[in-house]
N, C-alpha and C positions, 0 to 999 in steps of 0.2 A: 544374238546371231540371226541376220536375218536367211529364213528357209527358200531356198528354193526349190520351184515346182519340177515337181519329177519331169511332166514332158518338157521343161529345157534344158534337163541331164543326160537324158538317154533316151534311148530308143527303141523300137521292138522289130525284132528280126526272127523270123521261123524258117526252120528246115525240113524240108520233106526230101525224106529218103524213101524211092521205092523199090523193093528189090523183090527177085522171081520167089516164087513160092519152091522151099525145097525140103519143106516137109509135108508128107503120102502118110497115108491112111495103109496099117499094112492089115491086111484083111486075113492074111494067115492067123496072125497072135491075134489079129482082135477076137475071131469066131472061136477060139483056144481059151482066149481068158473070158468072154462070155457065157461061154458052157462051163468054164471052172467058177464063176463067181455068179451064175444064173443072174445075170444082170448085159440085160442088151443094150443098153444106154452108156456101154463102155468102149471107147474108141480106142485103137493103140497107135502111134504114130510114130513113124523112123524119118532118120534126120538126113538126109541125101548130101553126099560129099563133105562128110564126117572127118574123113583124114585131114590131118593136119596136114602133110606136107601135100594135099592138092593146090594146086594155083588157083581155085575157085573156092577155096579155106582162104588163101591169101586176100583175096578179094573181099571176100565178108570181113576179115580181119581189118581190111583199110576202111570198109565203112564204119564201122567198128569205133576207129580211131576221130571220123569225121565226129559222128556224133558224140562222143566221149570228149572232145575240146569244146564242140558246140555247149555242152551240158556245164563243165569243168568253168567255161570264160562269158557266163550269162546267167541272168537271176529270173526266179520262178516270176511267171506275170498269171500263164491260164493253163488248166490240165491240156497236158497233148497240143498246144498251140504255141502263139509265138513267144517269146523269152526277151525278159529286157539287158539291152546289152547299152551301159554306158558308153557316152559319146566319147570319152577320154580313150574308150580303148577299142574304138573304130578301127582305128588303120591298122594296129596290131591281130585285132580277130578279124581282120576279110584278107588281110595280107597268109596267113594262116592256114584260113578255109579256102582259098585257092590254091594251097601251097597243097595240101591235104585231098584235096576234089580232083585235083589234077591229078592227082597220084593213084587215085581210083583208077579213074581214065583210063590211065595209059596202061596200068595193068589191065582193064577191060577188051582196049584195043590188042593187048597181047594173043589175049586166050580165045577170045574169040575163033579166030582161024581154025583154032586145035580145041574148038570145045567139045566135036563129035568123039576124037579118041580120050579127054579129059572124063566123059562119061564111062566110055570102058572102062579107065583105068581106076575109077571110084565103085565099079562091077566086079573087078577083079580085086580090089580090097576087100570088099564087103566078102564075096567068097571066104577070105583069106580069114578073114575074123571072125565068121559066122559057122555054127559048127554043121548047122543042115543050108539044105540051099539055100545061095542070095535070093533075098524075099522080093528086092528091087528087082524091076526091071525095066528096059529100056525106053518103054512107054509110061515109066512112072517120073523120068525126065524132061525139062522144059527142053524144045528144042534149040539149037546155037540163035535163032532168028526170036524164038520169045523169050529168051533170057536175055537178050542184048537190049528187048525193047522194053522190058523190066526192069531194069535197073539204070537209077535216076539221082539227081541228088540237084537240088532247086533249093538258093538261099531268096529272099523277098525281105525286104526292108519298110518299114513303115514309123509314120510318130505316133507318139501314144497319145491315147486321146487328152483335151484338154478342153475344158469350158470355154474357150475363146471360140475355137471349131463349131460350135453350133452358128449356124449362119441364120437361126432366130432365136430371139427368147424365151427361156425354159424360166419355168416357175421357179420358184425361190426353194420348195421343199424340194425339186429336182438338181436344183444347185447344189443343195446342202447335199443330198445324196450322193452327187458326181465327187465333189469334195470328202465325203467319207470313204468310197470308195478309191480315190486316190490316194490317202494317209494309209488304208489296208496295204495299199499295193506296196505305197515305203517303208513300212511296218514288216511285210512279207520279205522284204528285198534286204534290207537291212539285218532280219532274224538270220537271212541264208548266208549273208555275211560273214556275220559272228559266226555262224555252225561252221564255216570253213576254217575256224581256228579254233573251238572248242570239240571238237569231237578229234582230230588228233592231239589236243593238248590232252581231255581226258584219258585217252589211250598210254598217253607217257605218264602221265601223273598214277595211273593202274600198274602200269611196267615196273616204276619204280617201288612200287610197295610190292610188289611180287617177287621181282629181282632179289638174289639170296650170294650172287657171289660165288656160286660152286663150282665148283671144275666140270668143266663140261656143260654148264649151263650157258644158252647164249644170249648176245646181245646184239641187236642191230641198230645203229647208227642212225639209221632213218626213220627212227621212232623220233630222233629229234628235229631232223632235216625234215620230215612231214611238218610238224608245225612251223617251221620257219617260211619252209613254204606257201602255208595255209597265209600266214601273217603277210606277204607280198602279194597274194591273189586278192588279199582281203583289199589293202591300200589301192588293189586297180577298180573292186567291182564296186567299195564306199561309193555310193554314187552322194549324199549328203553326209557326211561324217560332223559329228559333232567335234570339238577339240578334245572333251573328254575322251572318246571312242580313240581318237587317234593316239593320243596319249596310253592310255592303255594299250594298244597295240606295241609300242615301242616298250612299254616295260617289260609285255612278254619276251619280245624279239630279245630283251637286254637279258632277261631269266635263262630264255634257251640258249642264249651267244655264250652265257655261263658256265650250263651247262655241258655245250659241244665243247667246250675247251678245256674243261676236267673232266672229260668224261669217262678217263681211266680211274681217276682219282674218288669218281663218283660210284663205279664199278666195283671196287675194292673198299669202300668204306659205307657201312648200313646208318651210322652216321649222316654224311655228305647226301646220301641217297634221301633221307630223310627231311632233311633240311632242306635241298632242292624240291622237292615233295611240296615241303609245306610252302615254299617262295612260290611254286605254279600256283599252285593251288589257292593262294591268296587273289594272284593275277584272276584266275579263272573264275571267281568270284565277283571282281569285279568286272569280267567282260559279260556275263549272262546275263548282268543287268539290263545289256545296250540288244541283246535279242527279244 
């Protein structure tokens, strides 16, 4: 089978989100737990618009989600940098990430107007929850004008590098190097692959040997729906799948289609539980080979 090179499968895309700074240094607790632990090198820090049901909770909750699909629909390339995202699943991740980025927005554009009394209103909580005075205060807030110019969200698309790109000739042990370096990268991408189907498969394969069957003891469903869904993320982000790999993917997918379908019958017999056990767990066997 012949391989192809990673930069003509996909591509590297990074996210920089910037958002205002909302946690303070609270200088009360901190000189409190200093003199209690004689240690001045101890900082104490509170987290500024902590309620959940403020609109400025809502907003970090939607960046939240930007980066959590960014992370979820791209493979590790560099720490903190860009992320390689197959070309097969372009138009589905940017169709997505503007769906998602928008959505910031226009909550942004919401609260803004009302971010002056949004501040009270996270003063008069912190009051409500704290049993001596609110430690915040209104100068330990960004103001509506640098929270707005704070908060950012920038996608940048790029190809990944490739020995053809050098516009002169690099030595032959630089080659070799570029070349090693790019097998880590498909080695790396491919491992993250597989762990999107082995690490919930493990989980089920745990569940089912702990699983007893007792009244009142529960089960959720989506201990199997997680892997199936790991096994469909896996077929988008394969960016080189061997036949084997794919192969194996479909006998899990046929294990847990199995599974979901008796899965009452799996519930009430230590049996059946057993037996599906030992069928993952065959699967899982041979997929950590392909990590």
């Amino acid at each position: 089978m012949k391989v192809t090179k990673l930069s003509e499968k996909a591509l590297l895309v990074k996210l920089t989100r910037r958002m205002a700074n909302l946690t303070k240094r609270d200088a009360m607790l901190t000189q409190q737990v200093r003199m209690q632990e004689n240690d001045n090198s101890i900082d104490v820090l509170m987290k500024l618009f902590s309620n959940k049901a403020s609109d400025i909770y809502d907003v970090k909750q939607a960046y939240s989600e930007v980066y959590q699909y960014h992370k979820n629909h791209t493979l590790p390339y560099t720490d903190a940098g860009p992320r390689i995202l197959p070309n097969a699943l372009y138009f589905e991740y940017t169709q997505e990430m503007k769906h998602l980025i928008a959505k910031v927005e226009k909550k942004l554009a919401n609260i803004i107007p009302n971010y002056d009394s949004l501040v009270q209103e996270d003063m008069m909580y912190r009051n409500a929850s704290i049993t001596k005075t609110a430690r915040a205060s209104v100068s330990d807030y960004p103001t509506a004008e640098q929270f707005a110019q704070s908060m950012s969200i920038d996608l940048r698309f790029q190809p990944l590098p490739d020995a053809s790109h050098f516009l002169f000739d690099i030595s032959d042990e630089d080659k070799q190097a570029f070349e090693r370096s790019e097998a880590e990268m498909s080695a790396l991408a491919q491992a993250d692959t597989v762990n999107r189907m082995l690490k919930p498969l493990s989980a089920l394969i745990d569940r089912l040997g702990e699983y007893k069957g007792e009244k009142g003891e529960r089960w959720r469903n989506t201990i199997i729906t997680n892997v199936t869904d790991g096994c469909q993320m896996a077929r988008k982000l394969a960016i080189n799948p061997t036949p084997e790999l794919l192969d194996t993917i479909t006998q899990l997918e046929k294990a847990v289609s199995d599974a979901l379908h008796d899965v009452e019958i799996i519930k009430g017999s230590a049996d059946k539980r057993d037996e599906a056990r030992a069928k993952l767990a065959e699967v899982a066997d041979k997929m950590s080979m392909f990590g």
